[in-house]
C-alpha positions in Angstrom: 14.4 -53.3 261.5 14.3 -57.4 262.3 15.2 -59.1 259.3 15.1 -62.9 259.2 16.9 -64.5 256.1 16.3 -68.3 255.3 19.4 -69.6 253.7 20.0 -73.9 252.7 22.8 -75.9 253.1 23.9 -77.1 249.5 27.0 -79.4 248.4 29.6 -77.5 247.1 30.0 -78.8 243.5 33.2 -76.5 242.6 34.4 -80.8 242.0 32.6 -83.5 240.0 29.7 -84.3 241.1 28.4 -88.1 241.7 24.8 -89.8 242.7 24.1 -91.9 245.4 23.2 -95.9 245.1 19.7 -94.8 244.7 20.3 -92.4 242.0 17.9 -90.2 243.9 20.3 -87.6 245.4 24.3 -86.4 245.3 26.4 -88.2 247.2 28.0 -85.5 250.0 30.4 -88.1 251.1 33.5 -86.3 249.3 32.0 -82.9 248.9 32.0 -79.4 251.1 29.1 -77.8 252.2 27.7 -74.0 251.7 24.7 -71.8 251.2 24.4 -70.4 247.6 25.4 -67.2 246.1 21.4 -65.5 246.1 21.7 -66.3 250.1 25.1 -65.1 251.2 24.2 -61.8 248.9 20.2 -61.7 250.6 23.0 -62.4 254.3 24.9 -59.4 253.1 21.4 -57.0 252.4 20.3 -57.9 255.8 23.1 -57.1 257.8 23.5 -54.0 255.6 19.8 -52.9 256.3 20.0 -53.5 260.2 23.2 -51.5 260.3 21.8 -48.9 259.1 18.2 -49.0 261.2 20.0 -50.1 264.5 18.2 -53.7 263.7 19.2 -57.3 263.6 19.2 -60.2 261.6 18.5 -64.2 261.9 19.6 -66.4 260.0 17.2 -70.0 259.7 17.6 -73.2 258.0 16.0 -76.7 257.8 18.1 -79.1 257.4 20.0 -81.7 259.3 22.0 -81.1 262.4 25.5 -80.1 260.4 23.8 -77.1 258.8 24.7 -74.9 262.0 28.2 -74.7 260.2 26.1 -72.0 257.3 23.9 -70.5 260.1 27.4 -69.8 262.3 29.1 -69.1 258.8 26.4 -66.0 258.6 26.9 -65.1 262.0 30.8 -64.6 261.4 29.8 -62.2 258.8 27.6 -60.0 261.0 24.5 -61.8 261.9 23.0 -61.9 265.1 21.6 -65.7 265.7 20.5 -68.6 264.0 17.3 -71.0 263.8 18.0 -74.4 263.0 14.8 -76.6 262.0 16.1 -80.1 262.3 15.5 -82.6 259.6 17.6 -85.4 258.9 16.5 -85.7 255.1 15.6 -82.5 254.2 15.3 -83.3 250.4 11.8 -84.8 251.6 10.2 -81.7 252.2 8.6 -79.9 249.3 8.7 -76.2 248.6 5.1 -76.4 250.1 6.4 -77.9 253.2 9.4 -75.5 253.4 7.3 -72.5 253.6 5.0 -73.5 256.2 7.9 -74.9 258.7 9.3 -71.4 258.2 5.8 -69.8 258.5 5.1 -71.8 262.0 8.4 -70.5 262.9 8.0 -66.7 262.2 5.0 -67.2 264.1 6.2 -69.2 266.9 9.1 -66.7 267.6 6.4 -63.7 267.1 4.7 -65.4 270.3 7.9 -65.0 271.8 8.3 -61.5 271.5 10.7 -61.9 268.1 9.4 -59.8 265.5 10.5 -60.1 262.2 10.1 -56.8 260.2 11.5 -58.5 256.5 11.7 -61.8 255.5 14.2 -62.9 252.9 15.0 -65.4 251.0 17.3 -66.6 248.3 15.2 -66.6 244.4 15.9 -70.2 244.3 18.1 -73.0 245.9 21.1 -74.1 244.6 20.5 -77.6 244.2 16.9 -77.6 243.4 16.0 -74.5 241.5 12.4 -74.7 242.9 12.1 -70.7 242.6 9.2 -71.0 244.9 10.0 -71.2 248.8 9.9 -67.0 248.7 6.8 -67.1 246.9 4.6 -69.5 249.0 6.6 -68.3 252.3 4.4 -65.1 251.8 1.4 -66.2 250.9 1.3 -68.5 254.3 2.5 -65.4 256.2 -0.3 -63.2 253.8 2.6 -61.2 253.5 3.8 -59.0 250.2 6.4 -60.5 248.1 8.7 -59.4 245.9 11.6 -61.7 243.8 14.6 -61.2 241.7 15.6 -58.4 243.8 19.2 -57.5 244.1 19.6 -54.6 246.6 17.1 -52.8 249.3 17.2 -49.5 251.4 14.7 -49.1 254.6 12.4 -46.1 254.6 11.9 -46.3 258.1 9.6 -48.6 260.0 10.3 -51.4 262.8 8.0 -53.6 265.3 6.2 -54.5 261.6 5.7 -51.3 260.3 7.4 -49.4 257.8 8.5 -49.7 254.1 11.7 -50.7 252.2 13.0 -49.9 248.4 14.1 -52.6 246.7 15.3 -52.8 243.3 15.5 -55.6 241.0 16.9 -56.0 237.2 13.8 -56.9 234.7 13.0 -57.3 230.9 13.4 -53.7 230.1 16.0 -52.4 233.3 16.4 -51.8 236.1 13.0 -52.1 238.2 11.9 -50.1 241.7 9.2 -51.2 243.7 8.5 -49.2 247.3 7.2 -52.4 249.7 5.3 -51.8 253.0 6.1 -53.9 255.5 6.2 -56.8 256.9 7.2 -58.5 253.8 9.0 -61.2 251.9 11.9 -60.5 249.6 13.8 -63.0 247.1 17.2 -61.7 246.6 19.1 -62.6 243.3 22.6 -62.4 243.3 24.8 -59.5 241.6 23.9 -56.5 243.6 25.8 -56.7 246.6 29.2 -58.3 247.5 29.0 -60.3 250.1 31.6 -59.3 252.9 34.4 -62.4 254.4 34.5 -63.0 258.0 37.0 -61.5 260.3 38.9 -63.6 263.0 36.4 -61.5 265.7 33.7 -62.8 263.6 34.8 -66.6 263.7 35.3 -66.3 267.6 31.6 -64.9 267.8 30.3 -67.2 265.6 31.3 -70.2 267.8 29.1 -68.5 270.8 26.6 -67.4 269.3 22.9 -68.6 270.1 21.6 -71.0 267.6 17.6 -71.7 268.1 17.0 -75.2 267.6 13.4 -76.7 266.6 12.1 -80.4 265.6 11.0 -80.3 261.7 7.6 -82.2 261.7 6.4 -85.0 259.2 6.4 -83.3 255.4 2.7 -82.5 254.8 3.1 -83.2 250.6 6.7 -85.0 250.0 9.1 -84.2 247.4 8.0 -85.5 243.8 11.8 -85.9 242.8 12.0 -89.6 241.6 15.9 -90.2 240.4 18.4 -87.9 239.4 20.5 -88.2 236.1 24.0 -87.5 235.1 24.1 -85.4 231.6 26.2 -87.7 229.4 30.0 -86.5 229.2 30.5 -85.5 225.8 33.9 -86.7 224.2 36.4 -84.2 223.3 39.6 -84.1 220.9 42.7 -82.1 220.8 43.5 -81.3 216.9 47.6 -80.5 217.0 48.0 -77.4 214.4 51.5 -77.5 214.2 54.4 -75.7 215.9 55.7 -72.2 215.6 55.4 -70.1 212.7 54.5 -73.5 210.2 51.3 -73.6 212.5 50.0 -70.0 211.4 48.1 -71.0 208.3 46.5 -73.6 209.9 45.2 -71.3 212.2 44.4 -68.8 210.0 41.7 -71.1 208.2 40.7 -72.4 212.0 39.2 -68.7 212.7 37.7 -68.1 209.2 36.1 -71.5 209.9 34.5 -70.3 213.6 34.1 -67.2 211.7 36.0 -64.7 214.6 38.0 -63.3 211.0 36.8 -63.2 207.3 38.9 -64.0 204.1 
């Protein structure tokens, strides 16, 4: 089984985070870079599922020319190759725009005898929360869909054929769908763990084939105007006491928060 997985490049905000001078966007200038936790954990499914079928996996981004540092990041964990759609300014392209740049590409490599069996995707970006890449990916592909999935097992199948299990948490438990292929999936994070590189896998990672194409013009833009900062709420240290004289104080501090009763 071919899997492709589409996986973003995403400021790492484990720091504070800052806008630009437009107020339109972070500013990167002080912050890391890495794909988000639904990706590396749909990264760790596919390499899983091609393990076990005797398949491969590609990993594809759009984004600017850096972002081969997450598709060779993926490849040190135990993918095969990467696709890098070039775009300077990503944040211009829509969710719309996002699917049909990775639809012309599925189709584009089809033509070139690279078959993808199982598409997936993260359920959302971490930056944008769009929730919606997965879901229109598939409908430009007229491909099944399923989202909020957290692990899969093939049931055979290959060159486009073929079914997989995936399983997913819902409203009332765990969920089971059984998926013919080809289709898309949206992983959510939790179900695997995804696996660290090994020194082997760094090395490969430097040689490995990246696939690079041109983005083209956004069809429908991005309709994000200005970003804002959530106001930082002030905060107050209340000294109790010290030692045993500060017991009573915090005695009536937990009856008041309710955690003990009188």
């Amino acid at each position: 089984m071919n899997i492709l997985v589409c996986i973003k490049r995403v400021p790492d905000i484990a720091g504070s985070v800052t806008l630009d001078d437009a107020g339109a966007g972070i500013d990167e200038s002080g912050l890391g870079h890495t794909m988000s936790s639904h990706e590396e954990c749909a990264v760790e499914l596919a390499i899983q599922t091609a393990a076990a079928t005797g398949g491969t996996v590609t990993v594809l981004t759009l984004g600017p020319a850096e972002a081969v540092e997450q598709l060779r990041a993926a490849v040190a964990v135990g993918a095969n190759d990467g696709i890098l759609v070039e775009a300077a300014d990503p944040s211009v392209f829509a969710p719309e725009d996002i699917a049909q740049v990775i639809g012309d590409v599925i189709r584009d490599r089809a033509e070139a005898g690279q078959i993808f069996d199982l598409v997936l995707t993260g359920d959302d970006a971490a930056d944008t929360g769009d929730f919606q890449v997965g879901i229109r990916l598939a409908y430009d592909l007229e491909y099944p869909v399923l989202t909020n999935i957290q692990t899969i097992s093939a049931s055979g199948g290959g060159g486009g054929s073929g079914a997989i299990e995936a399983r997913g948490i819902g409203p009332a438990g765990t969920e089971i769908f059984s998926l013919d292929l080809p289709a898309v999936v949206a992983v959510h994070e939790g179900g695997v763990d995804p696996r660290y590189p090994s020194i082997t896998g760094r090395m490969k990672a430097k040689k490995a084939s990246i696939v690079e194409y041109d983005a083209p013009e956004p069809g429908t833009g991005s309709p994000r105007i200005r970003l804002e900062l959530p106001e930082v709420k002030a905060s107050s240290v209340t000294i109790l006491g010290e030692g045993p004289e500060a017991a009573p104080a915090l005695v009536d501090v937990l009856e008041e928060i309710g955690v003990i009763r009188p």
